[in-house]
KEZATOR-786823 format. One record per residue (C-alpha): residue number from 0; residue in one letter; x, y, z. Coordinates in Angstrom, 1 decimal, m for minus. Last residue first. Example, Ala and Ser with C-alpha at 12.3 -4.5 7.8 and 13.67 -1.06 7.14 Angstrom:
// KEZATOR-786823
{pos 1&code S&u 13.7&v m1.1&w 7.1}
{pos 0&code A&u 12.3&v m4.5&w 7.8}
This chain:
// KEZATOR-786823
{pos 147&code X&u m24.1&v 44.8&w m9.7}
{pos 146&code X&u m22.2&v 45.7&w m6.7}
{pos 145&code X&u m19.1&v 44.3&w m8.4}
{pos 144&code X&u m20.0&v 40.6&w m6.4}
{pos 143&code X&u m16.7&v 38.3&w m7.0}
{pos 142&code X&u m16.8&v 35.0&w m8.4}
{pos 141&code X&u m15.1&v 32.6&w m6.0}
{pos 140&code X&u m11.7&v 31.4&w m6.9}
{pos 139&code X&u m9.8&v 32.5&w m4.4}
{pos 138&code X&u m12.7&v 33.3&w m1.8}
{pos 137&code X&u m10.8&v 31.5&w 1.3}
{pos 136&code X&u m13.0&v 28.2&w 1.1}
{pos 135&code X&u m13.0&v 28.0&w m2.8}
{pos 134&code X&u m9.2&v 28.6&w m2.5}
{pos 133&code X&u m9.0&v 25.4&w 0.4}
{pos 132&code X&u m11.1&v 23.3&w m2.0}
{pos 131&code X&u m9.2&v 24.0&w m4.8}
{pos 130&code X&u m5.5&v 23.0&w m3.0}
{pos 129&code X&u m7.4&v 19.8&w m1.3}
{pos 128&code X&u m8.3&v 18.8&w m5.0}
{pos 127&code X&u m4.6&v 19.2&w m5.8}
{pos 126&code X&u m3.3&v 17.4&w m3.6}
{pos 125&code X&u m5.6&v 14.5&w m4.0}
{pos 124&code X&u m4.5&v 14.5&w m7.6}
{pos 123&code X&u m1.0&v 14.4&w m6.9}
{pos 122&code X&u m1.2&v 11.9&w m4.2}
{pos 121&code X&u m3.5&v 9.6&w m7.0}
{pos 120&code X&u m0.3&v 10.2&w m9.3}
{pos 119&code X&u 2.2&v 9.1&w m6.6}
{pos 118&code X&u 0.0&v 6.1&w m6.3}
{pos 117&code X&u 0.0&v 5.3&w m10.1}
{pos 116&code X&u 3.9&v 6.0&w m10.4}
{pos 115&code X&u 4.3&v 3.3&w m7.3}
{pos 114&code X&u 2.5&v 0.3&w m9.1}
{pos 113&code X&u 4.6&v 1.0&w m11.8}
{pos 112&code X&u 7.5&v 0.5&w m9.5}
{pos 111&code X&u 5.5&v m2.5&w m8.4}
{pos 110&code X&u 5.3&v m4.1&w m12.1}
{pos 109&code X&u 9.4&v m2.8&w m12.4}
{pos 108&code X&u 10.4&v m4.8&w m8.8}
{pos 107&code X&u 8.3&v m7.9&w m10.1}
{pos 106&code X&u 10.8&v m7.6&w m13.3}
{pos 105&code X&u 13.6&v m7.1&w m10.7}
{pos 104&code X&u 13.0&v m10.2&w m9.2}
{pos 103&code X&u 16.6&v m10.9&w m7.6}
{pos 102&code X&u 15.6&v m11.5&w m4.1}
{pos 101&code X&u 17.0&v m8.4&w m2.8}
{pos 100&code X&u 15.3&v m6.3&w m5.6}
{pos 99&code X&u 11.7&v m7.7&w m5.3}
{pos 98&code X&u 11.9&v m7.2&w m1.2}
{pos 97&code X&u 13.1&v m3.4&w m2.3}
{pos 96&code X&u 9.9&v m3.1&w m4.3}
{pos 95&code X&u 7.8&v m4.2&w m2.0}
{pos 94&code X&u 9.1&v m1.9&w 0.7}
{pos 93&code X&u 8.8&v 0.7&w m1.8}
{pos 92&code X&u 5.1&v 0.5&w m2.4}
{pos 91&code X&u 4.4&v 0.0&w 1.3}
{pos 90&code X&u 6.7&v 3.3&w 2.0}
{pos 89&code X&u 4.8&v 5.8&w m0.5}
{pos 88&code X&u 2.4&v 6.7&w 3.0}
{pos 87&code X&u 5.8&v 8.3&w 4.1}
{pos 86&code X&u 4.9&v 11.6&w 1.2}
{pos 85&code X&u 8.4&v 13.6&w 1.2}
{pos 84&code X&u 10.8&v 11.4&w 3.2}
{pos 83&code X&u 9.5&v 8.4&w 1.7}
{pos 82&code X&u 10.2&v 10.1&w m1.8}
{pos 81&code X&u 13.6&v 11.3&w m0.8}
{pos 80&code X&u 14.9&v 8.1&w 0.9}
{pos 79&code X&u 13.8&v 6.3&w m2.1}
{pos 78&code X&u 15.3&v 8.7&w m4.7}
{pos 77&code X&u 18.8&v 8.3&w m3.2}
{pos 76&code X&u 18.2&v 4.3&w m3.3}
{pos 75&code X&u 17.5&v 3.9&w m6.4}
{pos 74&code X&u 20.6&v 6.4&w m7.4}
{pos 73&code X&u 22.7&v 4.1&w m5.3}
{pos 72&code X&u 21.5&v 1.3&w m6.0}
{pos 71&code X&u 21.7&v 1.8&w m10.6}
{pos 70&code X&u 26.0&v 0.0&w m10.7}
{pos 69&code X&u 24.0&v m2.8&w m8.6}
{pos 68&code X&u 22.3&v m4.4&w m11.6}
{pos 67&code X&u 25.5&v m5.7&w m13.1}
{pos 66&code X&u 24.5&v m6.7&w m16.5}
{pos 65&code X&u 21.9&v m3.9&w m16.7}
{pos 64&code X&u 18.2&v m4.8&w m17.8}
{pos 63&code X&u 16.2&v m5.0&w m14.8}
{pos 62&code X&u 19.0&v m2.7&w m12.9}
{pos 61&code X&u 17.7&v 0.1&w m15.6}
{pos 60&code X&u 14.3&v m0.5&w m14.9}
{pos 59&code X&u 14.4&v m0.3&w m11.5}
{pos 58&code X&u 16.2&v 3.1&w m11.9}
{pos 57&code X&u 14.2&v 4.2&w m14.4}
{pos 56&code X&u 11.0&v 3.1&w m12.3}
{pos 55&code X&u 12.1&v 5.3&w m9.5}
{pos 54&code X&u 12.7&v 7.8&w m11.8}
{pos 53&code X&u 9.2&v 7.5&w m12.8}
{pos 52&code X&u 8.2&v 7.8&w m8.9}
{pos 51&code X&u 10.9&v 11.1&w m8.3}
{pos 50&code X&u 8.5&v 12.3&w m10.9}
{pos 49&code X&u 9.4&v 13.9&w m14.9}
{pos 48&code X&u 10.7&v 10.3&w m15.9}
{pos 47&code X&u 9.6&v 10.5&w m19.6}
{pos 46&code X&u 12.8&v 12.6&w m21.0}
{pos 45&code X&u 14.9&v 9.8&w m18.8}
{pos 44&code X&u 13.5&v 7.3&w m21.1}
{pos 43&code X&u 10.3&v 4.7&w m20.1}
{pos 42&code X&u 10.2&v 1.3&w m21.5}
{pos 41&code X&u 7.0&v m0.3&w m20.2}
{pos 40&code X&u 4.8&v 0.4&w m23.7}
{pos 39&code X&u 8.0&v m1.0&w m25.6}
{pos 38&code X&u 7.6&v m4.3&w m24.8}
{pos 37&code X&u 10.3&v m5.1&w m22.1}
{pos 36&code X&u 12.4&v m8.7&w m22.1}
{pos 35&code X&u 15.4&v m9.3&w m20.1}
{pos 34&code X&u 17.0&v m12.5&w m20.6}
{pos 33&code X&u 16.8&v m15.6&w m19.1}
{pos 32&code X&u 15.9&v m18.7&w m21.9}
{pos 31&code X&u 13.3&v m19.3&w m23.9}
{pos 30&code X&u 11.2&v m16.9&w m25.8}
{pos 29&code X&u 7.9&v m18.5&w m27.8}
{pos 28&code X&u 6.8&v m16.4&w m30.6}
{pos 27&code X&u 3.3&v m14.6&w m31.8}
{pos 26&code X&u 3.1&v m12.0&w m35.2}
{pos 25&code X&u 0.7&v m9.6&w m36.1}
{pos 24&code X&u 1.3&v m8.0&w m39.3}
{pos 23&code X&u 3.9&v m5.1&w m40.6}
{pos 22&code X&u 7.1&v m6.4&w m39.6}
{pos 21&code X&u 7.9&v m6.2&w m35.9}
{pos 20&code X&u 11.2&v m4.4&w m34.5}
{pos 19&code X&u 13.5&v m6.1&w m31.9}
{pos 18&code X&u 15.4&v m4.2&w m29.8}
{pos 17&code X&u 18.4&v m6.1&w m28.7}
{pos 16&code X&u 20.4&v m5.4&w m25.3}
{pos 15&code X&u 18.6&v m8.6&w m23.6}
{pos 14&code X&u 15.1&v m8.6&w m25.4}
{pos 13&code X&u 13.5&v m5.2&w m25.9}
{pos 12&code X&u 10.1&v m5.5&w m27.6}
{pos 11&code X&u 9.0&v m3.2&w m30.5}
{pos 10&code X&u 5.6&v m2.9&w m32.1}
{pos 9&code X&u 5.7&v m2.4&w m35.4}
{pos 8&code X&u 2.7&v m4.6&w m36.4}
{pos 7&code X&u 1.6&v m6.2&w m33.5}
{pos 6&code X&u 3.6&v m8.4&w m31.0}
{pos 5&code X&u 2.5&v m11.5&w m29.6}
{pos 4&code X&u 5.0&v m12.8&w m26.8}
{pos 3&code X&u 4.6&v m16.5&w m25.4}
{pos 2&code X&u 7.3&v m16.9&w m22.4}
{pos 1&code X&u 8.7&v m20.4&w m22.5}
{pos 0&code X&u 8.5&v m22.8&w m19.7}
């Protein structure tokens, strides 16, 4: 069954190793065959992947579109052991992903990888809020009394 892709106006999609450009209006086609295919919202480049989780997704995403996806394991798999090793709680995203990889769904892999970058984020955030809390709580950020 054929994929249906609407692209706007110069919106670019990735389809095997060509990057197809729009024209200037709204246009719909059918893609048949096995290729992969990224819109450009999901391509991310190495300036982009500033999180062990975005280069997570790099790697994933490089093995999505590589010929011979296992050339990207070893870095995948590098980053892996140092994310789960950092926050654990990141394990039920990667387990996902890594079922995705052995069975040869790396575009699932990518939507979980994605999946991943949001969690990380959320850790961040939490993290953070636990940081201001803990200042508040030791007078960090407190206004201070000058005897006024």
């Amino acid at each position: 069954m054929p994929l249906k892709v609407e692209l706007k106006p110069g919106e670019r999609i990735l389809i095997g190793e060509c990057v197809i450009t729009n024209s200037d209006r709204r246009t719909t086609f059918l893609i048949d065959g096995k290729a992969p295919i990224l819109r450009e919202k999901d391509i991310m480049t190495l300036e982009q992947a500033d999180t062990v989780a975005k280069q997570i997704y790099l790697a994933v995403l490089f093995m999505y579109t590589s010929r011979t996806p296992s050339d990207h394991h070893a870095t995948y798999f590098t980053l892996v052991r140092d994310i789960t090793q950092a926050a654990p709680s990141t394990w039920k995203h990667i387990e996902i992903i890594n079922n995705h990889i052995l069975t040869g769904d790396l575009y699932k892999a990518l939507k979980q990888a994605k999946q991943l970058i949001q969690y990380e984020q959320e850790l961040m955030n939490d993290a953070r809020g636990a940081s201001v809390r803990k200042s508040r709580q030791t007078g960090g950020d407190a206004p201070r009394d000058r005897g006024r």
